[in-house]
N, CA, C and O atoms as a Tripos MOL2 file, in Angstrom:
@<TRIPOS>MOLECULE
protein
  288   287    72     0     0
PROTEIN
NO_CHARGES

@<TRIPOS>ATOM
      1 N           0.8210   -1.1910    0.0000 N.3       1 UNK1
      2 CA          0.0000    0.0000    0.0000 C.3       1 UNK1
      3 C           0.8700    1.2620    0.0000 C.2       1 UNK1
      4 O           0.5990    2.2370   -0.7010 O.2       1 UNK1
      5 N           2.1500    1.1830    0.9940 N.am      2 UNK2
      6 CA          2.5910    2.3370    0.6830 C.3       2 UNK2
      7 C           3.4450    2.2910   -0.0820 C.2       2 UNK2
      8 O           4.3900    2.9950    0.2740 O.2       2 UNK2
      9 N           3.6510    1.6100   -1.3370 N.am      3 UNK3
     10 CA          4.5330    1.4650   -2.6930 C.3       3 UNK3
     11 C           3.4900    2.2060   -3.9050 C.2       3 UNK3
     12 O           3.9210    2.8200   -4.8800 O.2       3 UNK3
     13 N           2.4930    2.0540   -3.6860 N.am      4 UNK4
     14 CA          1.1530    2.7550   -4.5830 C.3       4 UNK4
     15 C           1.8550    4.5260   -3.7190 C.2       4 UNK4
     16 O           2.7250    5.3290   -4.0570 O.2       4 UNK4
     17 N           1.3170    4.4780   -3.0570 N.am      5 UNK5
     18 CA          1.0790    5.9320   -2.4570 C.3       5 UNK5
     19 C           2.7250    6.5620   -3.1430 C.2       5 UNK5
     20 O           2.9110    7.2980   -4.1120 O.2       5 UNK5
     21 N           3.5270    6.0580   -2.3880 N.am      6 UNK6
     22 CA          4.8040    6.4020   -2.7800 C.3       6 UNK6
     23 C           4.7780    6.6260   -4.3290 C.2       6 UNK6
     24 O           5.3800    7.5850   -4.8120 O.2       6 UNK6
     25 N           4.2910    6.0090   -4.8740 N.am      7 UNK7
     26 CA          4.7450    5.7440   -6.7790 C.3       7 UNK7
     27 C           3.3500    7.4000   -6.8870 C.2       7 UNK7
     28 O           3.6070    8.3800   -7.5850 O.2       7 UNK7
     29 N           2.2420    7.3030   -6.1850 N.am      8 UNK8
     30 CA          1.4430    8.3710   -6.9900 C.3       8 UNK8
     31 C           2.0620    9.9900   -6.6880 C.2       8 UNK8
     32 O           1.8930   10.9430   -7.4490 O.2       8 UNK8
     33 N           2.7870   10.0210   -5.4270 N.am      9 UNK9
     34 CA          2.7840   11.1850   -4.4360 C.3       9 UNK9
     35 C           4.2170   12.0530   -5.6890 C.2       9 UNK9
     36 O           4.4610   13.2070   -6.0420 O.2       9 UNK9
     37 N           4.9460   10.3750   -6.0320 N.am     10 UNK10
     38 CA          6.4340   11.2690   -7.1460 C.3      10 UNK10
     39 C           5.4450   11.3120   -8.5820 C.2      10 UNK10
     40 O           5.9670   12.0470   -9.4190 O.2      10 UNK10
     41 N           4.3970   10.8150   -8.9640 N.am     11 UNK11
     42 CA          4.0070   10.9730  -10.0190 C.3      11 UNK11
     43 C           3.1440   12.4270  -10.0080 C.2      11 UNK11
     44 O           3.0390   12.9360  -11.1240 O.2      11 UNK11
     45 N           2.7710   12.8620   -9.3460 N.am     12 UNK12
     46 CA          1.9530   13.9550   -8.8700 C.3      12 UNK12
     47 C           2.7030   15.0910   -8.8120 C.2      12 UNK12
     48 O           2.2390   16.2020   -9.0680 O.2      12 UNK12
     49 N           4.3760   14.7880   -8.3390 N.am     13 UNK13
     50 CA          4.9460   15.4810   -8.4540 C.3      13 UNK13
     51 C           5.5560   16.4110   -9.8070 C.2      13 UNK13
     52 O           5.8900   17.5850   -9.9680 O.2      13 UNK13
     53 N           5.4950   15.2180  -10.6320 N.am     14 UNK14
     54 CA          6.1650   15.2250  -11.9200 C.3      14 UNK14
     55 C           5.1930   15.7870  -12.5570 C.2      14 UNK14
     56 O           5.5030   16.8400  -13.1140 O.2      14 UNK14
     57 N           3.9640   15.3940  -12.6820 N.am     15 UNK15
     58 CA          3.0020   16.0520  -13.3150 C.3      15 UNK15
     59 C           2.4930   17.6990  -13.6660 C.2      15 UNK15
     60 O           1.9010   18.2670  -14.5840 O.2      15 UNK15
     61 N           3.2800   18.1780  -11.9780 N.am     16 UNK16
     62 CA          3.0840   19.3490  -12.0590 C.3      16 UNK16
     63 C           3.4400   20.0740  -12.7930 C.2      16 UNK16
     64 O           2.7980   21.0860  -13.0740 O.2      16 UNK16
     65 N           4.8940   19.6800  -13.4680 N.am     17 UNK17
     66 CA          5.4920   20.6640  -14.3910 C.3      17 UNK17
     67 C           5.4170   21.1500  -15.8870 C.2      17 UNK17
     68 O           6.0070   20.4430  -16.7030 O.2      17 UNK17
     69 N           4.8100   22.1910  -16.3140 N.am     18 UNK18
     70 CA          4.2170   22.2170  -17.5460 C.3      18 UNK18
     71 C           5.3640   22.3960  -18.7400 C.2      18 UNK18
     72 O           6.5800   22.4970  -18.5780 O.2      18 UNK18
     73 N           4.6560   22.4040  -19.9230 N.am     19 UNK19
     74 CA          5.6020   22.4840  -21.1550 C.3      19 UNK19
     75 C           5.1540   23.4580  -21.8610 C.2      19 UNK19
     76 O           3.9810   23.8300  -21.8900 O.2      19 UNK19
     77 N           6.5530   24.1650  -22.7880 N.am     20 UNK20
     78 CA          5.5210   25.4450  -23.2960 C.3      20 UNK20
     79 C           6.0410   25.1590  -25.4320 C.2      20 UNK20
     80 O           5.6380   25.8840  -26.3410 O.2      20 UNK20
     81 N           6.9220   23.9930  -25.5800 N.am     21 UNK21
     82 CA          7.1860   23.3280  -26.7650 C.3      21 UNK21
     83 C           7.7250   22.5280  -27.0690 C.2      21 UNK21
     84 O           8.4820   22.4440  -26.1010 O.2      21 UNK21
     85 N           8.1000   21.4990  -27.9170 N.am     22 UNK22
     86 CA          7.7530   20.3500  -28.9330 C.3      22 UNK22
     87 C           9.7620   20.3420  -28.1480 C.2      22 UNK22
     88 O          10.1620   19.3060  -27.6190 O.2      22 UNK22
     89 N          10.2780   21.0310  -28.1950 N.am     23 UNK23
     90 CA         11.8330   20.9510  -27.1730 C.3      23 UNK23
     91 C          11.7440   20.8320  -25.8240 C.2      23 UNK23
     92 O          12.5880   20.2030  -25.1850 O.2      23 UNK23
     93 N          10.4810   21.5590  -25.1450 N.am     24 UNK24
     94 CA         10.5130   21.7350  -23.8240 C.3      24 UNK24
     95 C          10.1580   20.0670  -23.5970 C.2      24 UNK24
     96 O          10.6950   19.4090  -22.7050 O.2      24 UNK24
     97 N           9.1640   19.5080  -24.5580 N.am     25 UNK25
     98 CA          8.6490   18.3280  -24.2130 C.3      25 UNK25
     99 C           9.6010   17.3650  -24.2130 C.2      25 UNK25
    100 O           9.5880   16.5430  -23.2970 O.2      25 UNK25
    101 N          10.6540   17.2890  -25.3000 N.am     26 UNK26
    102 CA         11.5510   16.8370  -25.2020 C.3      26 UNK26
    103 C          12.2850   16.1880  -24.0790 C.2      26 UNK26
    104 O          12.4480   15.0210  -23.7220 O.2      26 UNK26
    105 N          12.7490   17.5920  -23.5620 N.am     27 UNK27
    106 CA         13.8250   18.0750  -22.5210 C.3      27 UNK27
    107 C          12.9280   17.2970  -21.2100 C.2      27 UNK27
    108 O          13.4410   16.8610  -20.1790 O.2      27 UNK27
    109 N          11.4870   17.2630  -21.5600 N.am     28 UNK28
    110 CA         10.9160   17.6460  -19.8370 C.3      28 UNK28
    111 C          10.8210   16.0340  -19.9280 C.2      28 UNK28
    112 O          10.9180   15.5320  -18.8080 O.2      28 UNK28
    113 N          10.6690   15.1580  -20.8980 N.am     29 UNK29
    114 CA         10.6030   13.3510  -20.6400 C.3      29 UNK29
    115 C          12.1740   13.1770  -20.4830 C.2      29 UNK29
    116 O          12.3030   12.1070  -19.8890 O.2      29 UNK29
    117 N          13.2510   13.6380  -20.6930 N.am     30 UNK30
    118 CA         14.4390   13.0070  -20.3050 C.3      30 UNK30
    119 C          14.9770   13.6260  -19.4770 C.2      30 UNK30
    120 O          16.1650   13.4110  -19.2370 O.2      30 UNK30
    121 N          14.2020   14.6570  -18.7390 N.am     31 UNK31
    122 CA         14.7410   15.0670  -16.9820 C.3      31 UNK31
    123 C          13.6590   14.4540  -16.0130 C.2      31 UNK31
    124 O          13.8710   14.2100  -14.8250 O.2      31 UNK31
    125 N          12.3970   14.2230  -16.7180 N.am     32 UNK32
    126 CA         11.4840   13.6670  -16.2770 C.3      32 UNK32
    127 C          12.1290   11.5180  -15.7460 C.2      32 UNK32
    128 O          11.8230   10.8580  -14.7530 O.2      32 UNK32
    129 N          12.9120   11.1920  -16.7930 N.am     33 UNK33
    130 CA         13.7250    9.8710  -16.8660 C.3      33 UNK33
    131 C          14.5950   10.3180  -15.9620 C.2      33 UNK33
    132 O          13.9000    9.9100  -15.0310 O.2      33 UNK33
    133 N          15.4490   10.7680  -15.4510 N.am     34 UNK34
    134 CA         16.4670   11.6600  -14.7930 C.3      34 UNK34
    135 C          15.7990   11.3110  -13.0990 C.2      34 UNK34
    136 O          16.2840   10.5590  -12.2540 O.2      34 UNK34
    137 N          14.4560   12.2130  -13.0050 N.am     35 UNK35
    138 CA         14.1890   12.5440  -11.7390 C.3      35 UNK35
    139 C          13.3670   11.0470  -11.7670 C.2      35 UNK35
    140 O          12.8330   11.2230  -10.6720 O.2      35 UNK35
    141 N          13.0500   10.2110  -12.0300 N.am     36 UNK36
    142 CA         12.8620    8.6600  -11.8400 C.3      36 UNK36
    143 C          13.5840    8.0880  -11.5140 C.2      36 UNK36
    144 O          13.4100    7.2760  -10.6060 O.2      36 UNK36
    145 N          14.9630    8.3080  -12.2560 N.am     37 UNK37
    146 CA         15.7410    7.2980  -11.2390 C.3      37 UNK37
    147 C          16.0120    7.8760   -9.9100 C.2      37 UNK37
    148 O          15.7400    7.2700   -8.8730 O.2      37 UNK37
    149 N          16.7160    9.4140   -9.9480 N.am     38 UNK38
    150 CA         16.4450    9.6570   -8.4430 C.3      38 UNK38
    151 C          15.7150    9.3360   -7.3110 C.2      38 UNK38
    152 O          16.0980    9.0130   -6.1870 O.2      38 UNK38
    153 N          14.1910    9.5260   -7.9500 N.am     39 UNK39
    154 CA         13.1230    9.2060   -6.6580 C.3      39 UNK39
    155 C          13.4090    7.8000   -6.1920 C.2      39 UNK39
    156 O          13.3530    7.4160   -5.0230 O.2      39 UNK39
    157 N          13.9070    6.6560   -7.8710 N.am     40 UNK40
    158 CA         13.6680    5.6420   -6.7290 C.3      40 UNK40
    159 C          15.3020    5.4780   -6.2210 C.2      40 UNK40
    160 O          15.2830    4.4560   -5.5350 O.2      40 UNK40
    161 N          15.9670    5.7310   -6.2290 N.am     41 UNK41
    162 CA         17.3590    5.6480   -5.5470 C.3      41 UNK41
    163 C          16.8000    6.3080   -4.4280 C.2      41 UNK41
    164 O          16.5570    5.4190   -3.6110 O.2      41 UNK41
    165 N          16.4030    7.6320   -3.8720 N.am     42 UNK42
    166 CA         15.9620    8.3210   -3.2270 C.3      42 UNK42
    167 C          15.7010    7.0440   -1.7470 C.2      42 UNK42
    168 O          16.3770    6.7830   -0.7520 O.2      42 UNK42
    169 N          14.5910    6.6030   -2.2020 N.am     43 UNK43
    170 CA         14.1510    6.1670   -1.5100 C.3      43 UNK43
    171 C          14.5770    4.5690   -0.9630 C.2      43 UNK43
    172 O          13.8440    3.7710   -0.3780 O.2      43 UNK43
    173 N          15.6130    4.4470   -1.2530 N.am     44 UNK44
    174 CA         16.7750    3.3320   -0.9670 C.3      44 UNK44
    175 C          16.4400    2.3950   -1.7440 C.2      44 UNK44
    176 O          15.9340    1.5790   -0.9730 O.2      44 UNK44
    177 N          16.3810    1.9140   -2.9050 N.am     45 UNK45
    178 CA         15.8030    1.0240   -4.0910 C.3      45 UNK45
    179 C          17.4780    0.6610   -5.0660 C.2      45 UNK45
    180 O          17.8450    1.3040   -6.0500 O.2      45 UNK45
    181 N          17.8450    0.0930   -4.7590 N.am     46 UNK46
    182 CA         19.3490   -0.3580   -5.2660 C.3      46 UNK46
    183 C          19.2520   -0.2400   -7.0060 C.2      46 UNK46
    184 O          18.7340   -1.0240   -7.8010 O.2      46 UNK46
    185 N          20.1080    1.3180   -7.2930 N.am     47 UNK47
    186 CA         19.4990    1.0540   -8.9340 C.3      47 UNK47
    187 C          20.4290   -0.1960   -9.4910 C.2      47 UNK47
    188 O          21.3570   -0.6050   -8.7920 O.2      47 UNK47
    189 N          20.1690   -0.7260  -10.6500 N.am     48 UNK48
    190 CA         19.6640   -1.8600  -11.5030 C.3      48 UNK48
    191 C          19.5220   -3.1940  -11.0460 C.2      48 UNK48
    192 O          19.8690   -4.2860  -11.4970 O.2      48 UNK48
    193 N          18.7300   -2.6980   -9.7090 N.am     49 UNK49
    194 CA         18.0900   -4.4220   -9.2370 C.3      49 UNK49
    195 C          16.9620   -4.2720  -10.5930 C.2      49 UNK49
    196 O          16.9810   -3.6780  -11.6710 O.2      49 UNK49
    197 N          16.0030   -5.1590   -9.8730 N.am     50 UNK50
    198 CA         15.0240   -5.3230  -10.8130 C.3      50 UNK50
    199 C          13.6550   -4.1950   -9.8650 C.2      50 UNK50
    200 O          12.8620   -3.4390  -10.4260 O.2      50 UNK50
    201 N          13.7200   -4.3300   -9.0360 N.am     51 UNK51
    202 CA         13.1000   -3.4460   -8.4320 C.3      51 UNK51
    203 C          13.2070   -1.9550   -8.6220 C.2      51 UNK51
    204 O          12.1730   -1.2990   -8.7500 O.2      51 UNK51
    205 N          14.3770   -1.3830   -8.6470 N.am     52 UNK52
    206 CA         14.6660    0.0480   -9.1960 C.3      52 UNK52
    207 C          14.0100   -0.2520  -10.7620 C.2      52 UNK52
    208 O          13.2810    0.6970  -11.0520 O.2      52 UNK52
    209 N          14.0410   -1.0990  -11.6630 N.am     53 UNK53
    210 CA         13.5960   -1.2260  -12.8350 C.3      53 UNK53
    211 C          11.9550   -0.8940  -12.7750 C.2      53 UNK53
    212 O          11.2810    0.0690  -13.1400 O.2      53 UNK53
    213 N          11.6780   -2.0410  -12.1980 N.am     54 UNK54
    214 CA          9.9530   -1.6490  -11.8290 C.3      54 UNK54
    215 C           9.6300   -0.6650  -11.0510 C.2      54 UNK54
    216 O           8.4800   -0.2700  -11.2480 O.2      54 UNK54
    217 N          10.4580    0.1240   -9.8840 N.am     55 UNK55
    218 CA         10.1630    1.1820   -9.6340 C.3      55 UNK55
    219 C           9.8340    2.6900  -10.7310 C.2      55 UNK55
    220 O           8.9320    3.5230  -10.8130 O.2      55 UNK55
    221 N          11.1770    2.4160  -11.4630 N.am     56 UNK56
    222 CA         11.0960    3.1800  -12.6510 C.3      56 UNK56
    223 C           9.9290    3.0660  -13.6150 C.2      56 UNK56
    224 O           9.1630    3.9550  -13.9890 O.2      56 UNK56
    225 N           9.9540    2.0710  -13.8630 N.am     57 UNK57
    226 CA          8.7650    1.8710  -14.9510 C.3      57 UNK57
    227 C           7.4230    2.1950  -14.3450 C.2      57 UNK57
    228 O           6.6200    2.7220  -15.1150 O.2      57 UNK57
    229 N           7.0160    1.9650  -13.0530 N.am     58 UNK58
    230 CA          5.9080    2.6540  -12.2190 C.3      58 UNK58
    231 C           5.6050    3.8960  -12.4320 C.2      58 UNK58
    232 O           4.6110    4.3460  -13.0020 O.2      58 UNK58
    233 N           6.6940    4.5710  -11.8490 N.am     59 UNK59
    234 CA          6.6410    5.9530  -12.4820 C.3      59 UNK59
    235 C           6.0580    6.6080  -13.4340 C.2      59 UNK59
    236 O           5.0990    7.3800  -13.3950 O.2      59 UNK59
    237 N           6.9360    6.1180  -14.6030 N.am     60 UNK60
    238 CA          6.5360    6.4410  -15.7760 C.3      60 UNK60
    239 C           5.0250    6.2810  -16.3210 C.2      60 UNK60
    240 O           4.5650    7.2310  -16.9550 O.2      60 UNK60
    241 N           4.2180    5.1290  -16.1110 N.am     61 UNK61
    242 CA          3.3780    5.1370  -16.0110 C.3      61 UNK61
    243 C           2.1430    5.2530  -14.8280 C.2      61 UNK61
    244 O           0.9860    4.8330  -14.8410 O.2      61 UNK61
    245 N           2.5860    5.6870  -14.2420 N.am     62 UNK62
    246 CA          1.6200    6.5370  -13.1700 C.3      62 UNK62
    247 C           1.4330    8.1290  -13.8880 C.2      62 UNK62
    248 O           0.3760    8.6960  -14.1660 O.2      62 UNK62
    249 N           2.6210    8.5430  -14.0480 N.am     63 UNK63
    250 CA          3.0640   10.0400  -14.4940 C.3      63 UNK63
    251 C           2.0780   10.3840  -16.1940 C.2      63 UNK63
    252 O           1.5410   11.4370  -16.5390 O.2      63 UNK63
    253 N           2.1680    8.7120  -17.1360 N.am     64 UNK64
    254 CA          1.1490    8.7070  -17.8070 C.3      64 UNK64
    255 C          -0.3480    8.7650  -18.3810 C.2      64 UNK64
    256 O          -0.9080    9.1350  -19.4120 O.2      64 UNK64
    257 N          -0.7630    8.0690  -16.8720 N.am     65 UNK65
    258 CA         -1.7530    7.7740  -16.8650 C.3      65 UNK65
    259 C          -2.5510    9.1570  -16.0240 C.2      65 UNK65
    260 O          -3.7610    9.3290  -16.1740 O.2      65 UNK65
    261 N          -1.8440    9.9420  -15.2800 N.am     66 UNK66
    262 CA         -2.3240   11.3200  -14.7100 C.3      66 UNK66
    263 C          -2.2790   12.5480  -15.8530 C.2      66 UNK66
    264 O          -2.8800   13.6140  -15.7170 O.2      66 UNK66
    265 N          -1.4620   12.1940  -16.9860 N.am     67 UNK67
    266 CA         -1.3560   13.1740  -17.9310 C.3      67 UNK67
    267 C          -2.3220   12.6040  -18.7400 C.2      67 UNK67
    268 O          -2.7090   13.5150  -19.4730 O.2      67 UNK67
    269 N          -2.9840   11.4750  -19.0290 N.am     68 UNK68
    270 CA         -3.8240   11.4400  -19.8080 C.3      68 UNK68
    271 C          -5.5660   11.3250  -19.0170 C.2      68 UNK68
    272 O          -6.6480   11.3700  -19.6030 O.2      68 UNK68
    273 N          -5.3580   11.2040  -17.8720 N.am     69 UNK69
    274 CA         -6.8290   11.6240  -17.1880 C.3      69 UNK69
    275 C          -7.5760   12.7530  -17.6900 C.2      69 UNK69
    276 O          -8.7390   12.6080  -18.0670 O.2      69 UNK69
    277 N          -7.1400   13.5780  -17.7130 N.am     70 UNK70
    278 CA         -8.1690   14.6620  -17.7900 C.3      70 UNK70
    279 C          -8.3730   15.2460  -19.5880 C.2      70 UNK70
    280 O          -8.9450   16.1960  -20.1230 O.2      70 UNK70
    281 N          -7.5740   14.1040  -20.0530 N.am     71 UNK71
    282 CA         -7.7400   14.4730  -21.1560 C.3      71 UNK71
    283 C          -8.8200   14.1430  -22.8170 C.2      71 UNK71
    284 O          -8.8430   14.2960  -24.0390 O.2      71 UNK71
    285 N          -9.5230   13.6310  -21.6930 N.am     72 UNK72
    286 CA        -11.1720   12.5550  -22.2570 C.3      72 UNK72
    287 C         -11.9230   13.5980  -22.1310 C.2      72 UNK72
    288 O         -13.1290   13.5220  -22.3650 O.2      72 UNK72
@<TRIPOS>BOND
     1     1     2 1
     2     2     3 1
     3     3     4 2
     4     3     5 am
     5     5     6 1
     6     6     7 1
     7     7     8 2
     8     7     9 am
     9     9    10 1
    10    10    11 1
    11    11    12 2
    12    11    13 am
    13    13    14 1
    14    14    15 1
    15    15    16 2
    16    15    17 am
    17    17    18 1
    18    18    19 1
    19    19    20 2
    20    19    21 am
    21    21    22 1
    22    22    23 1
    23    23    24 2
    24    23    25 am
    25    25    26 1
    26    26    27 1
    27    27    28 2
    28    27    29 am
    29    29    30 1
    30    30    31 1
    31    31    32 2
    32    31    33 am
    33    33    34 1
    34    34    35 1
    35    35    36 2
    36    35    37 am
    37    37    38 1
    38    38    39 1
    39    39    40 2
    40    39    41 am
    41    41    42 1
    42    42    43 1
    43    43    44 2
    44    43    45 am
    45    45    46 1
    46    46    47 1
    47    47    48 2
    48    47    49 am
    49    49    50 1
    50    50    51 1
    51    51    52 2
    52    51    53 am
    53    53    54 1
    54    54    55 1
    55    55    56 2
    56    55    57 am
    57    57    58 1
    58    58    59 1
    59    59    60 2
    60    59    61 am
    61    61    62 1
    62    62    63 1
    63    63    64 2
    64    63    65 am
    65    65    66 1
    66    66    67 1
    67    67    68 2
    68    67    69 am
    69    69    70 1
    70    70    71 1
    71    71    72 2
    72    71    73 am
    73    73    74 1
    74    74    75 1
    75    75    76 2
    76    75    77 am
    77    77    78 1
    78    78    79 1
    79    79    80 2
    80    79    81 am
    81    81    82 1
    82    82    83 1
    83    83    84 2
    84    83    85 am
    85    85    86 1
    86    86    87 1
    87    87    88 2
    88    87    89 am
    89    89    90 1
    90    90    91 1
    91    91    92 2
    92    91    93 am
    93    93    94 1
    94    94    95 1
    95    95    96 2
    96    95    97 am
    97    97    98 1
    98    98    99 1
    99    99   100 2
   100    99   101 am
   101   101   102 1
   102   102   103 1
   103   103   104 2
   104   103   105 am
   105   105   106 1
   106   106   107 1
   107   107   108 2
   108   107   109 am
   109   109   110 1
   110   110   111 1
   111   111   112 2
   112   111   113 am
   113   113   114 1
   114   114   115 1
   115   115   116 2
   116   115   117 am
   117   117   118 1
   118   118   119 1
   119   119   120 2
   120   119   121 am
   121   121   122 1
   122   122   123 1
   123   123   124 2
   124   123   125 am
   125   125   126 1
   126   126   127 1
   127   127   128 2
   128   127   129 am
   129   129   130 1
   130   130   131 1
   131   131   132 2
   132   131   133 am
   133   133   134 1
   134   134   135 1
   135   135   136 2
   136   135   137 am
   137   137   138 1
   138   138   139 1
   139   139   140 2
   140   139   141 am
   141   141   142 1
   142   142   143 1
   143   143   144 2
   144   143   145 am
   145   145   146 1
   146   146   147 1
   147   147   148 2
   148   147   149 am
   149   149   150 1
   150   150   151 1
   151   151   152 2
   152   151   153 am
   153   153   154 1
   154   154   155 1
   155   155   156 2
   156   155   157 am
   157   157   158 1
   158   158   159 1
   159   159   160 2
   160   159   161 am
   161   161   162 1
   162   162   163 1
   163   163   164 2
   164   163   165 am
   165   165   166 1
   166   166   167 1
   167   167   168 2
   168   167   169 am
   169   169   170 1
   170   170   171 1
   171   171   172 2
   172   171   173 am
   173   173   174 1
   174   174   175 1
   175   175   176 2
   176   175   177 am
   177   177   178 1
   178   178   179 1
   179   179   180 2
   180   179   181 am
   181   181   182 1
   182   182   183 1
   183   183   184 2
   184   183   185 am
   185   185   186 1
   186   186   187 1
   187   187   188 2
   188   187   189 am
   189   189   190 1
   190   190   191 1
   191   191   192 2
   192   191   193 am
   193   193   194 1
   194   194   195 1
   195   195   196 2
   196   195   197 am
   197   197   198 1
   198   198   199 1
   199   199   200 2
   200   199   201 am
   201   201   202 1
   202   202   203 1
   203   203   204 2
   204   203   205 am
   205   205   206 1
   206   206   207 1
   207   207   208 2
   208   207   209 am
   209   209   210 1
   210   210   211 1
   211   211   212 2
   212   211   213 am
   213   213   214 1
   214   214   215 1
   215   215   216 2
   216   215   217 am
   217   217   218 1
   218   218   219 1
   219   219   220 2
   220   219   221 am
   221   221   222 1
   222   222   223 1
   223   223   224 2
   224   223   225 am
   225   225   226 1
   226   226   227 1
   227   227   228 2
   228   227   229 am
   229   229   230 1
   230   230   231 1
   231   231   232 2
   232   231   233 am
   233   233   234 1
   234   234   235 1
   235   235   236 2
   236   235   237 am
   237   237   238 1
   238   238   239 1
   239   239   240 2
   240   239   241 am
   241   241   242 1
   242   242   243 1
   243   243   244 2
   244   243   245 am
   245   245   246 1
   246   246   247 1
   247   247   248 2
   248   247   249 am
   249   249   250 1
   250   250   251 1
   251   251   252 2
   252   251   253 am
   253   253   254 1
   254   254   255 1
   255   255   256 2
   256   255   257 am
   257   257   258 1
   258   258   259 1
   259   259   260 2
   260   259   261 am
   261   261   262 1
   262   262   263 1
   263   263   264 2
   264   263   265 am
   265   265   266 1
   266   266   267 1
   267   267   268 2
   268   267   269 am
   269   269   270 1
   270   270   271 1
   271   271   272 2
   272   271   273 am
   273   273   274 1
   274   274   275 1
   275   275   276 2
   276   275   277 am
   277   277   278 1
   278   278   279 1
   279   279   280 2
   280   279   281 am
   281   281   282 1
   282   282   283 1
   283   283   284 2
   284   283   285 am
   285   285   286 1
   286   286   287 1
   287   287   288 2
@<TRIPOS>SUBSTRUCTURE
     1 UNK1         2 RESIDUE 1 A UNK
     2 UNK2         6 RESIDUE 1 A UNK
     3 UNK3        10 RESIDUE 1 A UNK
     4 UNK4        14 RESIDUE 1 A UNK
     5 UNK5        18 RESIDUE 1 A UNK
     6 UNK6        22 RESIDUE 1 A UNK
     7 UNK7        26 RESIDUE 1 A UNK
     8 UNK8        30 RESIDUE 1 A UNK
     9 UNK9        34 RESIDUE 1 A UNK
    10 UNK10       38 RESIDUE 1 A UNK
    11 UNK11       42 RESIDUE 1 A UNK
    12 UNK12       46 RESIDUE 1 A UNK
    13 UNK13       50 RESIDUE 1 A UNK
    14 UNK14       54 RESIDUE 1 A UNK
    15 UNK15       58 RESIDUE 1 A UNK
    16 UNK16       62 RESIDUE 1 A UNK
    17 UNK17       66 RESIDUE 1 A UNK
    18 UNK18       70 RESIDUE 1 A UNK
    19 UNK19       74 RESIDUE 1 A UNK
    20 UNK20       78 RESIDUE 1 A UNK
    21 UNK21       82 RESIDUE 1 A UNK
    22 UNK22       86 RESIDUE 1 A UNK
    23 UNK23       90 RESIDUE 1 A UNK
    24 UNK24       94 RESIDUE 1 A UNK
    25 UNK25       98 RESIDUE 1 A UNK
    26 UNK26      102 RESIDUE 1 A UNK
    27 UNK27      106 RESIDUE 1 A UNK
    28 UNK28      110 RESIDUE 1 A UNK
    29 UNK29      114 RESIDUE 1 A UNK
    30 UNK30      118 RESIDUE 1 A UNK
    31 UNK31      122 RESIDUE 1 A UNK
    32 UNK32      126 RESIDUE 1 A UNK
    33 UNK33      130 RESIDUE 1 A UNK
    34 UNK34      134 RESIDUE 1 A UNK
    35 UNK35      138 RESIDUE 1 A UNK
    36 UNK36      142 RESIDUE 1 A UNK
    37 UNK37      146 RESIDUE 1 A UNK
    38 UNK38      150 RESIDUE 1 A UNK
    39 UNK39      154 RESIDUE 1 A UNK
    40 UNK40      158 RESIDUE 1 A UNK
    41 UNK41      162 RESIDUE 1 A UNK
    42 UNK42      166 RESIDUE 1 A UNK
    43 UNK43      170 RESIDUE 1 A UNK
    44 UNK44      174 RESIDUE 1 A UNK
    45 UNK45      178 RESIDUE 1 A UNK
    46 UNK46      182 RESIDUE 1 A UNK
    47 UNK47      186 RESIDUE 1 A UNK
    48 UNK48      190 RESIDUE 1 A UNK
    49 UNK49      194 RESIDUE 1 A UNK
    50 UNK50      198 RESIDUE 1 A UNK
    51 UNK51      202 RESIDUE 1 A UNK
    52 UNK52      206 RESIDUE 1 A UNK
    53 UNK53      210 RESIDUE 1 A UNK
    54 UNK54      214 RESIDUE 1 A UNK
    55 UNK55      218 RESIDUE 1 A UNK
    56 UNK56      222 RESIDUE 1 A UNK
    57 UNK57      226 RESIDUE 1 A UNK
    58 UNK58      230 RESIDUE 1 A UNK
    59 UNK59      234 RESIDUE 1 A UNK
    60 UNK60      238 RESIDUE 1 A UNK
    61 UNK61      242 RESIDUE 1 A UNK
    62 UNK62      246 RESIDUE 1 A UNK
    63 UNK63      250 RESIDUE 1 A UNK
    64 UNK64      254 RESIDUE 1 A UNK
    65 UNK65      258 RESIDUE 1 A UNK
    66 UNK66      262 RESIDUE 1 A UNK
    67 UNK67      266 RESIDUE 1 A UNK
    68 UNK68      270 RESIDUE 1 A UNK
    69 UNK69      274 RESIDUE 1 A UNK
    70 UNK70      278 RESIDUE 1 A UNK
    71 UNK71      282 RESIDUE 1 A UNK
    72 UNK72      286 RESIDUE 1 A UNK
């Protein structure tokens, strides 16, 4: 339960930050990749277990799935 919370609270985070072009978007998914691995190193997740892997990949799609909510 608190691996959900944890994965929405950095996705929520990430979400916040807007884009203003087709470079910014760029720039903002490979600092966006950047601050993924941080969070999960952050949070003591040994990067390239397999767990930092699926931590990462959580991310990413949490961070996806909040950018495409509101967009129906």
């Amino acid at each position: 339960m608190s691996r959900i919370m944890l994965i929405s609270f950095f996705a929520a985070l990430l979400a916040a930050r807007g884009t203003q072009s087709a470079n910014a978007v760029q720039s903002t998914d490979q600092d966006a990749c950047a601050r993924y691995d941080l969070a999960c190193a952050a949070v003591g997740i040994d990067p390239g277990s397999a767990a930092f892997n699926q931590c990462v990949t959580d991310l990413n799609h949490s961070l996806w799935a909040l950018r495409n909510l509101y967009k129906s």
